[in-house]
KEVEX-886273 format. One record per residue (C-alpha): residue number from 0; residue in three letters; chain; x, y, z. Coordinates in Angstrom, 2 decimals, always signed. Example, Ala and Ser with C-alpha at 12.3 -4.5 7.8 and 13.67 -1.06 7.14 Angstrom:
residues 2
+-----+------+------+---------+---------+---------+
| pos | code | unit |       X |       Y |       Z |
+-----+------+------+---------+---------+---------+
|   0 |  ALA |    A |  +12.30 |   -4.50 |   +7.80 |
|   1 |  SER |    A |  +13.67 |   -1.06 |   +7.14 |
+-----+------+------+---------+---------+---------+
//
This chain:
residues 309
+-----+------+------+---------+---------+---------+
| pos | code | unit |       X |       Y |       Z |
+-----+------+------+---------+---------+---------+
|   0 |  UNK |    A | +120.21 | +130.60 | +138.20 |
|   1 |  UNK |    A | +121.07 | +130.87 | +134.40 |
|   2 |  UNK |    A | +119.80 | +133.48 | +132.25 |
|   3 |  UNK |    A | +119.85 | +133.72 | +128.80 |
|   4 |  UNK |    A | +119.88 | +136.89 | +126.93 |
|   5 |  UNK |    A | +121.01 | +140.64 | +128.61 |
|   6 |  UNK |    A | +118.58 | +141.42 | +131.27 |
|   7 |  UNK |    A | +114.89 | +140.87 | +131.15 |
|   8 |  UNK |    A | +113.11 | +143.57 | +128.71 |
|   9 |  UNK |    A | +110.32 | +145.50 | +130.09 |
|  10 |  UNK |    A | +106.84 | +144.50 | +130.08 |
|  11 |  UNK |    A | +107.68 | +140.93 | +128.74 |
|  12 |  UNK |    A | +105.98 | +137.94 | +129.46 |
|  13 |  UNK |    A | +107.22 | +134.47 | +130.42 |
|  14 |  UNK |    A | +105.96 | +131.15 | +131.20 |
|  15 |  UNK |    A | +107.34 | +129.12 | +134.23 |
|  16 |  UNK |    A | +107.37 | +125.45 | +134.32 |
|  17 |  UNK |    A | +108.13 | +123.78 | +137.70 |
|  18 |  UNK |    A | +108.94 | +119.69 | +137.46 |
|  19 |  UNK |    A | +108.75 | +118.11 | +140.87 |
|  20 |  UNK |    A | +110.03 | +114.64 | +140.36 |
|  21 |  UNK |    A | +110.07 | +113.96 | +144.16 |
|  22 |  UNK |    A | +113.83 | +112.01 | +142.85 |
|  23 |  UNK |    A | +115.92 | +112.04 | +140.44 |
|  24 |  UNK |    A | +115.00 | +112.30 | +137.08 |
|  25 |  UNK |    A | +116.79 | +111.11 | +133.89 |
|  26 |  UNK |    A | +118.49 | +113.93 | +131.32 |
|  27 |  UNK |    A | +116.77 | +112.03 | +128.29 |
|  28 |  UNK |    A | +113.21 | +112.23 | +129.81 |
|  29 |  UNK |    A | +113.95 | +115.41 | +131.31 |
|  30 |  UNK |    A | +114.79 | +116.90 | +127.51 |
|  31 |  UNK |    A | +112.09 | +115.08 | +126.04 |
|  32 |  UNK |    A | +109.58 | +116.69 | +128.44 |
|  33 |  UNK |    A | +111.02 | +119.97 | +126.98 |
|  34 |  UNK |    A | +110.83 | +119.43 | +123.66 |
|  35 |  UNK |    A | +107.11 | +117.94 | +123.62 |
|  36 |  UNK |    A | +106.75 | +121.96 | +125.47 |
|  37 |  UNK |    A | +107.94 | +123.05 | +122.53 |
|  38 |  UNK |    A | +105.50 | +120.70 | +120.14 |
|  39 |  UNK |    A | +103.11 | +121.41 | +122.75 |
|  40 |  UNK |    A | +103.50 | +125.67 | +122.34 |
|  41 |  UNK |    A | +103.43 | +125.52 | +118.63 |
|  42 |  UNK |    A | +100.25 | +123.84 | +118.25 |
|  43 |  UNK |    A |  +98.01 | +125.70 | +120.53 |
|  44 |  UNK |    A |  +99.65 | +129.01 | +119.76 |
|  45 |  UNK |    A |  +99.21 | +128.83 | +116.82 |
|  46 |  UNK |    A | +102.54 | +130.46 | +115.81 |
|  47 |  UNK |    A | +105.45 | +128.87 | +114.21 |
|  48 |  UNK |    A | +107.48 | +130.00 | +116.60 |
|  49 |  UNK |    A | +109.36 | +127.99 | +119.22 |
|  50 |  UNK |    A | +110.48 | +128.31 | +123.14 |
|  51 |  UNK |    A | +113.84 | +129.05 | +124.74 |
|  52 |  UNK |    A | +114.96 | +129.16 | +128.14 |
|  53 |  UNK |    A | +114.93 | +132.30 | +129.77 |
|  54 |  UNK |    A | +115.77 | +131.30 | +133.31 |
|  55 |  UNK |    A | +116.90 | +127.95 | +135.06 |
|  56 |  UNK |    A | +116.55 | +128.28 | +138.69 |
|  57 |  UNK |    A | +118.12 | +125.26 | +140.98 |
|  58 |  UNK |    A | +115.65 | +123.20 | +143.68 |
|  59 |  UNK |    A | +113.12 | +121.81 | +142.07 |
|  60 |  UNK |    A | +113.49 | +122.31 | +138.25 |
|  61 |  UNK |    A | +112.03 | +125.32 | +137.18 |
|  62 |  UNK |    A | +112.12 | +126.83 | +133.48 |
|  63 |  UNK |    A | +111.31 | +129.85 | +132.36 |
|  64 |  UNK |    A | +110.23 | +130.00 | +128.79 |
|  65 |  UNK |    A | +109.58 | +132.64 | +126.20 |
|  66 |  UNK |    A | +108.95 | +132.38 | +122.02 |
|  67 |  UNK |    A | +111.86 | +133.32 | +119.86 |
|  68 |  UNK |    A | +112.49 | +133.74 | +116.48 |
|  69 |  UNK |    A | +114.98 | +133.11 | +113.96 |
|  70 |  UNK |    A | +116.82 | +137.00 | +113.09 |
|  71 |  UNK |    A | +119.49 | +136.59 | +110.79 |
|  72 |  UNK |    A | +120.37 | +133.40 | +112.39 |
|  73 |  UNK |    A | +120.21 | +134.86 | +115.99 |
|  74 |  UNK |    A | +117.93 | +133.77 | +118.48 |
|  75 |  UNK |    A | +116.18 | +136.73 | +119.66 |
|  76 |  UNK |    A | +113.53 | +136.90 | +122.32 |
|  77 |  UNK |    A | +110.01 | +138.56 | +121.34 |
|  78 |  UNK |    A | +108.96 | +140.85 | +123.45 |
|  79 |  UNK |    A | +105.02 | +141.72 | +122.28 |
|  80 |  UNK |    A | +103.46 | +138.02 | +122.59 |
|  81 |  UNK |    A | +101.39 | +138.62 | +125.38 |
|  82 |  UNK |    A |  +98.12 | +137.44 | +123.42 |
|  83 |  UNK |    A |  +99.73 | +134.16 | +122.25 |
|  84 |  UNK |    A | +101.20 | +133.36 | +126.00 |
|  85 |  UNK |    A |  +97.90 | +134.15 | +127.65 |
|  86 |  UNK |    A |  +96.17 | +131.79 | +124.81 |
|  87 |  UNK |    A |  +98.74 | +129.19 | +125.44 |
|  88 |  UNK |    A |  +98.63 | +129.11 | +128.98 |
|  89 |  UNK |    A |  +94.85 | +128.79 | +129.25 |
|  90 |  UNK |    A |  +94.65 | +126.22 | +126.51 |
|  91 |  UNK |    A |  +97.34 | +124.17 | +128.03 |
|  92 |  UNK |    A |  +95.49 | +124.05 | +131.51 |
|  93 |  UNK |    A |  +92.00 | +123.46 | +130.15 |
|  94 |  UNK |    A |  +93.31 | +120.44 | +128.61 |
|  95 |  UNK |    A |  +95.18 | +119.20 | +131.60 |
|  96 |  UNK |    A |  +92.05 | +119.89 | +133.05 |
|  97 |  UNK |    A |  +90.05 | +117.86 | +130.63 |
|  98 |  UNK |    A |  +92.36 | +114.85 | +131.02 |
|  99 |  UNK |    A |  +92.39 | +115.10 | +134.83 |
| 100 |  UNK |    A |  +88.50 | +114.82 | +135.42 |
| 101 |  UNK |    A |  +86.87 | +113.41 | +132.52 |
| 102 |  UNK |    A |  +83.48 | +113.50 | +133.64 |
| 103 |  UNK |    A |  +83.85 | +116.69 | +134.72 |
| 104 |  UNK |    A |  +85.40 | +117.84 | +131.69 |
| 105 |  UNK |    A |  +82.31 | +115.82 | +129.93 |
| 106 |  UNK |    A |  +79.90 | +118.16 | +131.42 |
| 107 |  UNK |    A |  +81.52 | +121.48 | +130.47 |
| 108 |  UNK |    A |  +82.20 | +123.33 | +127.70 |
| 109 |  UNK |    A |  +85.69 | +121.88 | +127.01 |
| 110 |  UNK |    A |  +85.61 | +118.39 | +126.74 |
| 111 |  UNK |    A |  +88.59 | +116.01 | +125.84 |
| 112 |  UNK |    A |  +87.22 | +115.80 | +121.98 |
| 113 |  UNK |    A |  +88.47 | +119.52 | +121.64 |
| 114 |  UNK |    A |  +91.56 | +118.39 | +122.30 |
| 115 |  UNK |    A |  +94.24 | +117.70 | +119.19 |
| 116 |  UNK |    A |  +94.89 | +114.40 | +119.35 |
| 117 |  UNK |    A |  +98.68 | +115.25 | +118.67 |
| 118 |  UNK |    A |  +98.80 | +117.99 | +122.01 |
| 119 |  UNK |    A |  +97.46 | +114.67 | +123.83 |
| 120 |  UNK |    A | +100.29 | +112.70 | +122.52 |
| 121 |  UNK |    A | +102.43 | +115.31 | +123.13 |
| 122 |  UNK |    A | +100.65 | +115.62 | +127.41 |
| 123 |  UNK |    A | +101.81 | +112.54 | +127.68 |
| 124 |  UNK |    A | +105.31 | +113.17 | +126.98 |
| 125 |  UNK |    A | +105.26 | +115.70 | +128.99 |
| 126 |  UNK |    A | +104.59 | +114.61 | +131.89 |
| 127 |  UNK |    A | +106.00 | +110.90 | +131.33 |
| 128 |  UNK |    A | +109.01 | +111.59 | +133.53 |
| 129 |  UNK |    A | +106.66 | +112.32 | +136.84 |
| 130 |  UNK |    A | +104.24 | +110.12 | +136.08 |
| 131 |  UNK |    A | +103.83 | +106.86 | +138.90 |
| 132 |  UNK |    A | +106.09 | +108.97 | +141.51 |
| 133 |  UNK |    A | +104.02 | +109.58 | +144.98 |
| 134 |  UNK |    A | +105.69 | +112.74 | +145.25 |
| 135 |  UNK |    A | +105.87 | +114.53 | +142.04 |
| 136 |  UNK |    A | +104.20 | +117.75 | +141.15 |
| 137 |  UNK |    A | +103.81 | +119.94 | +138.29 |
| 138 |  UNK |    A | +103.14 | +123.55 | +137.63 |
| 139 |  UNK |    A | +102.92 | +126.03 | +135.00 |
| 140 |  UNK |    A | +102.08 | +130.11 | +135.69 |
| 141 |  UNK |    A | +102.28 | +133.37 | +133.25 |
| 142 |  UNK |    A | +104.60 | +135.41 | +133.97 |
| 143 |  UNK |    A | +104.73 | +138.82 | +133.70 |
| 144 |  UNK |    A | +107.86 | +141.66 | +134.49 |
| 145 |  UNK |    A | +106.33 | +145.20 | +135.08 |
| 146 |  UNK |    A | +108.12 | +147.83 | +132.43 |
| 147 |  UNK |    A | +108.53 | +150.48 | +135.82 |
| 148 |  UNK |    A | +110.22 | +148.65 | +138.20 |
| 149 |  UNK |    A | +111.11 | +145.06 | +136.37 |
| 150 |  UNK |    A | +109.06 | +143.51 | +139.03 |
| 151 |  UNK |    A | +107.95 | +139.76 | +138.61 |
| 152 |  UNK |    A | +104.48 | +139.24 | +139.19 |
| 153 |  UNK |    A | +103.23 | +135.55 | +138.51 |
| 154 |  UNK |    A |  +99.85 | +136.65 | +136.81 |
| 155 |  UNK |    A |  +98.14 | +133.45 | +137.14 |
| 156 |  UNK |    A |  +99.23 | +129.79 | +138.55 |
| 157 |  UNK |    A |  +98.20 | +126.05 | +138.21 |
| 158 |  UNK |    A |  +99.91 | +123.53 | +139.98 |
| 159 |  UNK |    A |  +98.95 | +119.41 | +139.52 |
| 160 |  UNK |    A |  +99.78 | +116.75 | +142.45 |
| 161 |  UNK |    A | +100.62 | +113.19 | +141.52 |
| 162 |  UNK |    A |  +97.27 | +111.96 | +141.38 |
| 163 |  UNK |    A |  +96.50 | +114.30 | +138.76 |
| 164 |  UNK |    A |  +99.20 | +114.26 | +136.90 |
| 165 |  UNK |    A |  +98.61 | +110.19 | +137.00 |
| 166 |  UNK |    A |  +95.45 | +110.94 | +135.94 |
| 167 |  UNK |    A |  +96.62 | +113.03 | +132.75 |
| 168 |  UNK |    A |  +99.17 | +111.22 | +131.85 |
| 169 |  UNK |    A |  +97.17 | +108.05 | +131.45 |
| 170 |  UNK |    A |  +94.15 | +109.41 | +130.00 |
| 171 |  UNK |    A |  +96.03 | +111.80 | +127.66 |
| 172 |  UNK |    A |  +98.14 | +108.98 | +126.63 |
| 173 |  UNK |    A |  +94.76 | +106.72 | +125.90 |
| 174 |  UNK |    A |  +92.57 | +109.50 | +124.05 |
| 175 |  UNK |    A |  +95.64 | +110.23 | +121.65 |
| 176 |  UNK |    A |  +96.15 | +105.86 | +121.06 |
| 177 |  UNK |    A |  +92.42 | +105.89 | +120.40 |
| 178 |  UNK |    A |  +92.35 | +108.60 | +118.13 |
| 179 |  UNK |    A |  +95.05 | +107.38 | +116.03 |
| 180 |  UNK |    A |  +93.14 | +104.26 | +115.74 |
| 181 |  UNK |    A |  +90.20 | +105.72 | +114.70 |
| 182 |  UNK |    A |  +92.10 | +107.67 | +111.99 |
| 183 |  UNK |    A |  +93.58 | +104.07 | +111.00 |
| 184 |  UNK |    A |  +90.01 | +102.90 | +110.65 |
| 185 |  UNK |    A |  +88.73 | +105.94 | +108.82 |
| 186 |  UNK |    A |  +92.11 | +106.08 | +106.53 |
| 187 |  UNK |    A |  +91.42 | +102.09 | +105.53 |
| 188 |  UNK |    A |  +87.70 | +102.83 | +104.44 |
| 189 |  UNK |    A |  +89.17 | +105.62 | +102.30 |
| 190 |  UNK |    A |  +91.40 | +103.31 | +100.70 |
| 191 |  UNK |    A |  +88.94 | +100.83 | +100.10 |
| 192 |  UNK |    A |  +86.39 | +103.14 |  +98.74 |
| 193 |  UNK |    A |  +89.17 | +103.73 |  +96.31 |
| 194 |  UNK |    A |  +90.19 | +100.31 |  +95.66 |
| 195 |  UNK |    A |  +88.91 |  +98.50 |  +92.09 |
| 196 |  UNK |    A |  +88.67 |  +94.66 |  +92.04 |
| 197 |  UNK |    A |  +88.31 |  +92.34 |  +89.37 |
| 198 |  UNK |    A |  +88.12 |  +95.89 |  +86.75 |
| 199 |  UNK |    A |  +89.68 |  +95.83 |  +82.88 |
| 200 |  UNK |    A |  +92.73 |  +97.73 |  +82.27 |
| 201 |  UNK |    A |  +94.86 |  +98.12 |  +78.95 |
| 202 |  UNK |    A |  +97.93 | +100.01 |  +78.82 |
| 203 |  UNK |    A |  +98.38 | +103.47 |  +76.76 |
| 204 |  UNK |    A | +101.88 | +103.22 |  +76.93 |
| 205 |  UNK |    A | +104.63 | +100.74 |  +78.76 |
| 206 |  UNK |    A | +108.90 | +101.05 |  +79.03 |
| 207 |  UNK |    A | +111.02 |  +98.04 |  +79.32 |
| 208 |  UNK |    A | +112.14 |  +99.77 |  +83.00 |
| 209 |  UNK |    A | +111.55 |  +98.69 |  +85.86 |
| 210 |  UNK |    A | +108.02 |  +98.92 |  +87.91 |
| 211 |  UNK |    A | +107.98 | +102.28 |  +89.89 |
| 212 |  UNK |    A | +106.16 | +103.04 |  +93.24 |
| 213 |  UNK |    A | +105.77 | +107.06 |  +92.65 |
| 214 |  UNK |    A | +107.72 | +109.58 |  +90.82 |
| 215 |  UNK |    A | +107.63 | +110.13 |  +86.92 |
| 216 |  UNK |    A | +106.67 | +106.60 |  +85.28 |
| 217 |  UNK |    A | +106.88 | +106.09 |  +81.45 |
| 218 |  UNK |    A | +104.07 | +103.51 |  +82.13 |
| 219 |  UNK |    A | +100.16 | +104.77 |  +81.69 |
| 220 |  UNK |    A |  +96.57 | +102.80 |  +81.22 |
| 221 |  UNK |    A |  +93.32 | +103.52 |  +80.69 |
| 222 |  UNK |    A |  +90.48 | +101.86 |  +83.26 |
| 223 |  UNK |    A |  +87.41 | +102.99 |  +81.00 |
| 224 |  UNK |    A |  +85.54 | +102.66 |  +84.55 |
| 225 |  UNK |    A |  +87.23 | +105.07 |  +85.91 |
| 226 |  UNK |    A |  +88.34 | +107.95 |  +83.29 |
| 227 |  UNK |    A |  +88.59 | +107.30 |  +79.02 |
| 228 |  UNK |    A |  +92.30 | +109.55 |  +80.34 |
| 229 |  UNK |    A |  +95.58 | +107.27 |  +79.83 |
| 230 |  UNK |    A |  +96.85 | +108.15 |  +83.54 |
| 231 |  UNK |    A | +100.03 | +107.04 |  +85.42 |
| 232 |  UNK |    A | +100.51 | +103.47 |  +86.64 |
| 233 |  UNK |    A | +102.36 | +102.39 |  +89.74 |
| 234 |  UNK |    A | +103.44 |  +98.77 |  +91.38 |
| 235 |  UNK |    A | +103.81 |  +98.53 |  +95.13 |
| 236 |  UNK |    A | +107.22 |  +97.63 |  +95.97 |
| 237 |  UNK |    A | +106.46 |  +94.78 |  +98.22 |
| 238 |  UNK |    A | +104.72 |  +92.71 |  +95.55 |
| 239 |  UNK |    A | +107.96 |  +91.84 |  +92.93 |
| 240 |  UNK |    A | +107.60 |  +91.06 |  +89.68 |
| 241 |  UNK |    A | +103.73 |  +92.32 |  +89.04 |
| 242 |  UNK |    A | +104.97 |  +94.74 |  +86.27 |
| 243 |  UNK |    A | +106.87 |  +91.86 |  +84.40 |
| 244 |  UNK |    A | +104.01 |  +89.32 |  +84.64 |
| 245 |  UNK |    A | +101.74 |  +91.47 |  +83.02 |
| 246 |  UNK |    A | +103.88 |  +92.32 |  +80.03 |
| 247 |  UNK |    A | +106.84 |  +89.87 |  +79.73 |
| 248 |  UNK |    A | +106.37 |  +87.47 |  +77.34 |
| 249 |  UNK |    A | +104.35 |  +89.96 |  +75.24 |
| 250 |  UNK |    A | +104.69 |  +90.43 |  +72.14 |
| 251 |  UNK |    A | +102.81 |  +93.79 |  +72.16 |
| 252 |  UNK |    A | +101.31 |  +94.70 |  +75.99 |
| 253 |  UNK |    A |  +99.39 |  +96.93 |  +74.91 |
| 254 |  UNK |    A |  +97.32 |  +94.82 |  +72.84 |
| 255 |  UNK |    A |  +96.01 |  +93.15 |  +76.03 |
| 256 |  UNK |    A |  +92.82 |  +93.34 |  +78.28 |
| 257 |  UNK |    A |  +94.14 |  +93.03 |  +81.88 |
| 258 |  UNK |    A |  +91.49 |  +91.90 |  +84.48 |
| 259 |  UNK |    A |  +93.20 |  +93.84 |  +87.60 |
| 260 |  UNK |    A |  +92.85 |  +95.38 |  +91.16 |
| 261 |  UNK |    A |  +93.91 |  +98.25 |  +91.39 |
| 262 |  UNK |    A |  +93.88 | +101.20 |  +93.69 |
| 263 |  UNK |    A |  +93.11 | +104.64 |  +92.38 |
| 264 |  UNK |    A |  +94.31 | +107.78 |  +93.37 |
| 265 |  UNK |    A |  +92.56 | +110.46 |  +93.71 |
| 266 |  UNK |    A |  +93.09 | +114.67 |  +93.95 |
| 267 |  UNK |    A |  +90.08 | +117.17 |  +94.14 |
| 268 |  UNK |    A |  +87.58 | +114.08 |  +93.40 |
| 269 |  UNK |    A |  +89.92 | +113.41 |  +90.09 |
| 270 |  UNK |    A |  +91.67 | +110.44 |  +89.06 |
| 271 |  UNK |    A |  +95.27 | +110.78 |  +88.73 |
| 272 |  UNK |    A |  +96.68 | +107.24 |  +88.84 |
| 273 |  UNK |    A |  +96.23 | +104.02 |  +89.69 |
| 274 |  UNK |    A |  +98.71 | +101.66 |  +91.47 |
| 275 |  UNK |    A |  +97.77 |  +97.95 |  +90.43 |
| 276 |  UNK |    A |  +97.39 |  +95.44 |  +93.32 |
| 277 |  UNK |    A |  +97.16 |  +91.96 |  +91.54 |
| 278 |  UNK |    A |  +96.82 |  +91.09 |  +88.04 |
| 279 |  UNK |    A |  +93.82 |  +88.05 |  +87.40 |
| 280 |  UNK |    A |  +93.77 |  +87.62 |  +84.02 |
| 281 |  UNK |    A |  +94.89 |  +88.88 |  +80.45 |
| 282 |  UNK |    A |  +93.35 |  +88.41 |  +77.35 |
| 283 |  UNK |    A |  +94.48 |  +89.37 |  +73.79 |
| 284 |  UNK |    A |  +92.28 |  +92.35 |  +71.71 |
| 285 |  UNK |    A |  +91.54 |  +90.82 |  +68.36 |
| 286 |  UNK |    A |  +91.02 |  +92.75 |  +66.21 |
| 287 |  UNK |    A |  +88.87 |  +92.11 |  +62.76 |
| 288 |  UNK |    A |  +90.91 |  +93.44 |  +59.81 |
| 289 |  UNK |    A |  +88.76 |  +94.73 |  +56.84 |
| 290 |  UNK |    A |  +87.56 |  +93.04 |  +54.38 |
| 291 |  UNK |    A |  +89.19 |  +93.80 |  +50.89 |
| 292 |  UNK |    A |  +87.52 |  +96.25 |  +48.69 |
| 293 |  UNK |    A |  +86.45 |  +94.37 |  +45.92 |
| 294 |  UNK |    A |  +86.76 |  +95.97 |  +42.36 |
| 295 |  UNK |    A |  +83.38 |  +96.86 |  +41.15 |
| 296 |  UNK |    A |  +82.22 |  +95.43 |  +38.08 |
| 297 |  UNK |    A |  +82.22 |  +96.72 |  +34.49 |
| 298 |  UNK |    A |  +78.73 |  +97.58 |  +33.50 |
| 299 |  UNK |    A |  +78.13 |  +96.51 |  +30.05 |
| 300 |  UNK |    A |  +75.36 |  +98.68 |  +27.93 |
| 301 |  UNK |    A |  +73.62 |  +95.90 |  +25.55 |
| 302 |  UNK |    A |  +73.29 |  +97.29 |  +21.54 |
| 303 |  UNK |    A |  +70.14 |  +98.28 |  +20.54 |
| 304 |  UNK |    A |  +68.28 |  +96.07 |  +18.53 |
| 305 |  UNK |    A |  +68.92 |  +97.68 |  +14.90 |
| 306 |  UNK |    A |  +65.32 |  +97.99 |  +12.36 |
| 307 |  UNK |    A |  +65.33 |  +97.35 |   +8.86 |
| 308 |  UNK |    A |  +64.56 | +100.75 |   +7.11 |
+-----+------+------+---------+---------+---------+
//
């Protein structure tokens, strides 16, 4: 057995994680079932903090984790987290829970749509490395170490066979895929609810550099549609040469109507720039010049006619 750190400190709590490939398991999946603990802990703690190892024990591999935190660049082991352990322990079950037995989990109060999709994700990578193996097991318990006679006392336990952790593992892995679908779905009609076609644009100001993507841009344009404001103007990198079509060639760009689509961007329900998509059309502002003020005329005052006296 390893142990990190001088002795165990009274009254602190732990949380045990048994793997039970049933077989050899790789290093690589073996470390990233550890780190997606780690992802795993910081989400449904709700802490920033992450896991160490307290303990390795030999036989099936067993880890004993606890939160740290960063102490003048020293890893040091918390000792009063017994709140944020408990929470993360019973959160972490109820969702292996969920995933195992759907319908089940359907008909309580802790459904699979509580879950994050990211701790999903994350359940899948866990558990990845035992997945499809008749033999494999998994089990997590709190751990606790009394502060009289450094006893450990394994407060509560949950162990999974290899039909459940199938189970998880597949599910989990299928509700997190779904979700990020959705959010693809949902993310495209919020682009397109943003997106202009076929909409007049004239330039407020353009440099002879080249087309930027983000960042500070010299170039800005007014959509009158949108906001009378001269905002920021972007060109997508993956469509070359939109920037010099629209004002190469040009005498003055800015003396131009440009028929455009263009997507605009948006922060607290307020323009801030638009990135132009295709340009359809442009077509030159004429303006009428004023007619010359003409002189006005000299009145002339006709003599009286004059009586004889």
């Amino acid at each position: 057995m390893m142990d990190i750190g001088e002795g165990k400190p009274d009254g602190r709590e732990t949380i045990e994680f048994r793997f039970e490939p049933g077989g050899p398991i790789a290093l690589g999946d073996l470390a990233g079932s550890f780190a997606a603990l780690d992802r795993i802990y910081g989400q449904l703690s709700g802490q920033h903090d992450k896991l160490a190892v307290a303990s390795l024990r030999s036989g099936s591999i067993i880890a004993e984790l606890a939160p740290v935190a960063q102490i003048l660049s020293q890893t040091v082991p918390y000792i009063g987290h017994v709140n944020s352990l408990g929470d993360f322990y019973k959160r972490l079950i109820n969702a292996m829970d969920a995933f195992s037995d759907l319908e089940r989990a359907a008909s309580t109060t802790a459904p699979v749509e509580d879950v994050q999709p990211e701790v999903a994700s994350e359940l899948a990578a866990l558990l990845k490395p035992l997945a499809g193996k008749k033999d494999a097991a998994f089990s997590v318990a709190q751990i606790k170490y009394r502060s009289e006679t450094k006893e450990r006392k394994v407060e509560v336990e949950a162990t999974f066979d290899a039909a459940e952790i199938n189970r998880v593992w597949i599910n989990a892995d299928r509700f997190a895929e779904e979700a990020q679908q959705l959010q693809s779905k949902r993310d495209l009609i919020s682009q397109e609810q943003n997106l202009l076609r076929g909409v007049a644009l004239t330039l407020h100001q353009a440099n002879k550099g080249p087309a930027k993507s983000k960042g500070s841009t010299g170039d800005k344009a007014v959509i009158e549609a949108v906001s009378d404001k001269p905002l920021p103007v972007y060109f997508p990198p993956n469509v070359a040469g939109l920037k010099e079509k629209m004002v190469k060639g040009r005498r003055n760009p800015l003396q131009y109507v440009y028929i455009v689509d263009a997507y605009v961007s948006q922060e607290g329900g307020e323009a801030k720039s638009y990135t132009i998509l295709e340009m359809h059309d442009a077509k030159k502002v004429t303006i009428a010049k004023p007619k010359a003020l003409e002189a006005p005329k000299k009145r002339t005052r006709k003599p009286k006619d004059s009586k004889d006296g």
